[in-house]
C-alpha positions as CSV (number, residue, x, y, z in Angstrom):
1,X,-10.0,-13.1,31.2
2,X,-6.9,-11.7,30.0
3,X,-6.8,-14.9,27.6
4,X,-10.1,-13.8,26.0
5,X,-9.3,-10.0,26.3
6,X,-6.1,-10.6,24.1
7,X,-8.3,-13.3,21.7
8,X,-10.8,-10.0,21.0
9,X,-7.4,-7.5,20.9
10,X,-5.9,-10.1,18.2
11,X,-9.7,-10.4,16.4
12,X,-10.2,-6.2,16.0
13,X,-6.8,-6.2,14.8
14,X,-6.7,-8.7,12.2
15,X,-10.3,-6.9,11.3
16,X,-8.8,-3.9,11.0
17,X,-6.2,-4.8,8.2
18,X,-8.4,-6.5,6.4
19,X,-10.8,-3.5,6.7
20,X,-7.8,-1.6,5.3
21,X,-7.0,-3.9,3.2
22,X,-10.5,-4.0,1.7
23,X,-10.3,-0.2,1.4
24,X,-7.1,-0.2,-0.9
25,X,-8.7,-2.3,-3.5
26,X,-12.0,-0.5,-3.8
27,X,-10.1,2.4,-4.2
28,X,-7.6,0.6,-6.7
29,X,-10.9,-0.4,-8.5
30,X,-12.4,3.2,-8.2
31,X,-9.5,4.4,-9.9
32,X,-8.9,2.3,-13.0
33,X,-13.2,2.4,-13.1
34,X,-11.8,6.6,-13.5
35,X,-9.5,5.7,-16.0
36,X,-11.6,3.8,-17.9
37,X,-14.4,6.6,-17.9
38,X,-12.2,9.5,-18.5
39,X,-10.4,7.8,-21.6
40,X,-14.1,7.0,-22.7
41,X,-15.0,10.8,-22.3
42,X,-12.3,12.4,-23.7
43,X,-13.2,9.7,-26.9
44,X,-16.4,10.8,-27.3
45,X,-15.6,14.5,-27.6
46,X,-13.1,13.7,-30.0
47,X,-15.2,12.0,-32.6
48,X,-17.4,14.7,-31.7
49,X,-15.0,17.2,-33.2
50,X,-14.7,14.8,-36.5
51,X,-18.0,14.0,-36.6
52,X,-18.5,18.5,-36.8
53,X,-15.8,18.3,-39.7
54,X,-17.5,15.3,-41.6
55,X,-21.0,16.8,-41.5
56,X,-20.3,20.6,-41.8
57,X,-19.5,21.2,-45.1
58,X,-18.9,25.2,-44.0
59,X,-16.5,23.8,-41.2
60,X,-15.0,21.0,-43.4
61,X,-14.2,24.2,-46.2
62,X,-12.7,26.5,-43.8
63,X,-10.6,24.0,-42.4
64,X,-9.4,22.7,-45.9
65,X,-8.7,26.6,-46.2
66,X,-6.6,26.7,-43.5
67,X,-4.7,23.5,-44.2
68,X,-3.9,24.8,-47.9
69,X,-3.0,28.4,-46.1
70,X,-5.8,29.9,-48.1
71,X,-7.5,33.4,-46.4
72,X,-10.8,32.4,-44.6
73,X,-13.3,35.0,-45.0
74,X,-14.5,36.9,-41.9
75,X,-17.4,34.2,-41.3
76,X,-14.7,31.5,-41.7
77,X,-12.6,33.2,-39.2
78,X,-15.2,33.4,-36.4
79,X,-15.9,29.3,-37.2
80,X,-12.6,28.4,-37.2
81,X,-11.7,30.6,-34.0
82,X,-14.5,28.6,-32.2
83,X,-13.7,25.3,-33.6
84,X,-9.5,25.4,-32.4
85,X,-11.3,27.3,-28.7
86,X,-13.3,23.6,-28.8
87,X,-10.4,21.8,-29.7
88,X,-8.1,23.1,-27.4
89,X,-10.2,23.2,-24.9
90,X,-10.6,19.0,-25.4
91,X,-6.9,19.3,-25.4
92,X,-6.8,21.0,-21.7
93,X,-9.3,18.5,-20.5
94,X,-6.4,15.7,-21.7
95,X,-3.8,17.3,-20.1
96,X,-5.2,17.8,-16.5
97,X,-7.0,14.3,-16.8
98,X,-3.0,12.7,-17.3
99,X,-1.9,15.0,-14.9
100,X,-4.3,13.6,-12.2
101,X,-3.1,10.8,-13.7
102,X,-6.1,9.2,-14.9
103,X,-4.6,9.1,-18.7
104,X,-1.1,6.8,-19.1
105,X,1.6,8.4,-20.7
106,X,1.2,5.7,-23.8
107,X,-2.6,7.0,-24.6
108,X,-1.4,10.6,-23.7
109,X,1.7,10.8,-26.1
110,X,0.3,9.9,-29.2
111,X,-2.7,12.7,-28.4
112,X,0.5,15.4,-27.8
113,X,2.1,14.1,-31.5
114,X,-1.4,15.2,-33.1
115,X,-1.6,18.5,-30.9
116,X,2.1,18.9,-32.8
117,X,1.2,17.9,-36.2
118,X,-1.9,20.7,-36.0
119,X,0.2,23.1,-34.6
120,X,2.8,23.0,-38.0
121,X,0.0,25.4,-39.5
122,X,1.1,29.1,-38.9
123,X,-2.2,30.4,-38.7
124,X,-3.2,28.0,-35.7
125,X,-0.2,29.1,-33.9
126,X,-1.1,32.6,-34.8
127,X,-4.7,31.9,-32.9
128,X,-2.9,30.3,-30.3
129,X,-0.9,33.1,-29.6
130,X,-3.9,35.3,-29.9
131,X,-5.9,33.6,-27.1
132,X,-3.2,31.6,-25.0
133,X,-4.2,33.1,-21.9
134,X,-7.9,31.5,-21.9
135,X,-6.4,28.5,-21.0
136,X,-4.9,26.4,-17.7
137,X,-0.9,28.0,-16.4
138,X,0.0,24.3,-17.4
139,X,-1.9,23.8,-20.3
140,X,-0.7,27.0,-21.8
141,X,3.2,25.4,-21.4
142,X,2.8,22.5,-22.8
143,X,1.2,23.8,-25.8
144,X,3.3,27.3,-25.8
145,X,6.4,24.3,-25.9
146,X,5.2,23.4,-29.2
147,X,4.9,26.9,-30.8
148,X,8.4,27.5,-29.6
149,X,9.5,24.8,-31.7
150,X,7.3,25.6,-35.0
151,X,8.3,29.5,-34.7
152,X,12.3,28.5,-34.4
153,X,12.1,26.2,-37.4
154,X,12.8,27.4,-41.0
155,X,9.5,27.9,-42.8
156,X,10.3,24.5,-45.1
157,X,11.7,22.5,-42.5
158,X,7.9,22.3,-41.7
159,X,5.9,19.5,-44.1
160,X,2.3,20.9,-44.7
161,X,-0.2,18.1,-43.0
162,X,-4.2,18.1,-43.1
163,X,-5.5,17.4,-39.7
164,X,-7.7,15.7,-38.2
């Protein structure tokens, strides 16, 4: 008995392992399946935003406004004020995802380069400052990083560059 009682001791153990074993690589799967989704997500919305700025003439004009540093007309205002709350609000969405770590540094880095090459313009930085505090604790430092930057540099240290 004690033969067979070890056999069945031996057999639940080896079961369990694999069981655990099994376990790790769903969830291994589970999470690149994450990754995958979230990257695809986060895709989406973005030629969403282009997709706004290449069939809204209205949008397309204000923002060619604000790139040239024209003034923007109250109605302009109000559009582009929602447009960068839409944008930056994609751009909180990328940061928590690669915080979760469901976005690799390499696909993450290259989004933080174009969140630096928008933020050159003054008056985006100005609307940044303006409503900062709609936005994540650690959203808010990365982004409030970049201002810091912009703010300290002379005025033509800074290139003037047309976003998207």
């Amino acid at each position: 008995m004690n033969k067979v009682s070890n056999w069945m001791n031996f057999s639940a153990s080896i079961a369990v392992i694999m069981g655990i074993l099994f376990l790790g690589m769903e969830i291994r799967q589970n999470t690149d399946m994450m990754r995958s989704q979230t990257r695809d997500a986060i895709s989406e919305k973005q030629m969403m935003f282009s997709e706004w700025v290449a069939t809204e003439m209205d949008l397309a004009i204000t923002i060619a406004k604000v790139n040239a540093g024209e003034p923007l007309d109250p109605g302009e205002r109000v559009m582009h004020g929602y447009f960068l709350a839409g944008v930056w609000r994609e751009w909180e969405n990328s940061h928590y995802q690669f915080q979760q770590g469901l976005f690799d540094r390499n696909e993450f880095e290259p989004r933080m380069e174009r969140w630096r090459q928008m933020m050159r313009i003054k008056s985006i930085r100005d609307s940044w400052v303006a409503t900062r505090m709609n936005y994540s604790p650690a959203f808010r430092v990365e982004v409030d990083r970049i201002v810091e930057v912009y703010n300290a540099a002379p005025h033509d240290a800074m290139p003037s560059l047309v976003y998207p």
